[in-house]
N, C-alpha and C positions, 0 to 999 in steps of 0.2 A: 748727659754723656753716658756712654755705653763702654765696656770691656769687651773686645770680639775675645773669645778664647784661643780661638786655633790662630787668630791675626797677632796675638801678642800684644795689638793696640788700645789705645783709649778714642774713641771717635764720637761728633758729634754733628748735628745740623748746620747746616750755614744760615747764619740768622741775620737779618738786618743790611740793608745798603750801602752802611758803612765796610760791612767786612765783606761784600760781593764788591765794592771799588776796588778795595786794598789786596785782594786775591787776585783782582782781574776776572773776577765772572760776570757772563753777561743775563746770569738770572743765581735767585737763591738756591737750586736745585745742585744737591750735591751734601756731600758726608767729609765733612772734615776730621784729616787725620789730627789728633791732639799729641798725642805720645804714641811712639813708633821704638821701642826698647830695643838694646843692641843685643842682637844673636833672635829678635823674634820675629815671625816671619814676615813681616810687615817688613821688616828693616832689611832681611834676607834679601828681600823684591824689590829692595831701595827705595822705598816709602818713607817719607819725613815728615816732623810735625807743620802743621798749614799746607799740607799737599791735599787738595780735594779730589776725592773718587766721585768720575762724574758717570761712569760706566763700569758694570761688571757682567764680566762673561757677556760682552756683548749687549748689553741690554743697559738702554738709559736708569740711574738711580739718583732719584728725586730726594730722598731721604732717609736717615737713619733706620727708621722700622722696614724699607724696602729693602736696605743692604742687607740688614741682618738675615728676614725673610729667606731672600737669593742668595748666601751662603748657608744657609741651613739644607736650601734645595741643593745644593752641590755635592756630590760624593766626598767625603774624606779622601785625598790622599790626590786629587783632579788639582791639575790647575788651570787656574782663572786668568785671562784676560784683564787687565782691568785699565781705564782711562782715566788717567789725572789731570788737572791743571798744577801745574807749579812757576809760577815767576812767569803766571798770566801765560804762559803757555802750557798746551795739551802733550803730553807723553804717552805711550802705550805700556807697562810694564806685566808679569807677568807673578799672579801669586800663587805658592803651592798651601793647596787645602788644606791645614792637618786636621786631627782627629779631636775630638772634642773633648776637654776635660773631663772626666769623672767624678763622683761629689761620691764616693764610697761611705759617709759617717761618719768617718775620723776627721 
């Protein structure tokens, strides 16, 4: 499981055939959202927890290290496209980039 910074969220891979039935996918390809916090931008976008990102910015995302990758490529402050499945069906929502935490020391 991963912490997107600028998403707010906890996400992680879609693993195994039991949880592609139970979602409604018709393959393991996809990044499931885990926790989606209120006020973060994940939630801003209407992102909820078991919602799978199966596309961003246009571009099929297979997994975890692909998402992150494709929003690292993204400008701060752009927003993304992004394709979900929820309740076995696909939505289109839209997220805003933010800016990336800081680790200043303290």
């Amino acid at each position: 499981m991963a912490e997107v910074d600028w998403l707010g969220a906890r996400i992680k891979n879609v693993v195994g055939m039991g949880e592609m039935s139970a979602l409604g996918l018709p393959s393991k390809a996809g990044v499931m959202i885990v926790t989606a916090p209120p006020g973060s931008a994940a939630a801003k976008a209407g992102l909820r927890a078991r919602d799978v990102i199966v596309k961003l910015g246009g571009k099929a995302v297979s997994e975890r290290d692909e998402f992150l990758r494709r929003h690292e490529a993204a400008a701060a402050g752009s927003t993304l496209p992004v394709v979900i499945v929820r309740d076995q069906n696909e939505q289109t929502l839209s997220i805003q980039r933010g800016a990336e935490k800081k680790n200043d020391g303290q």
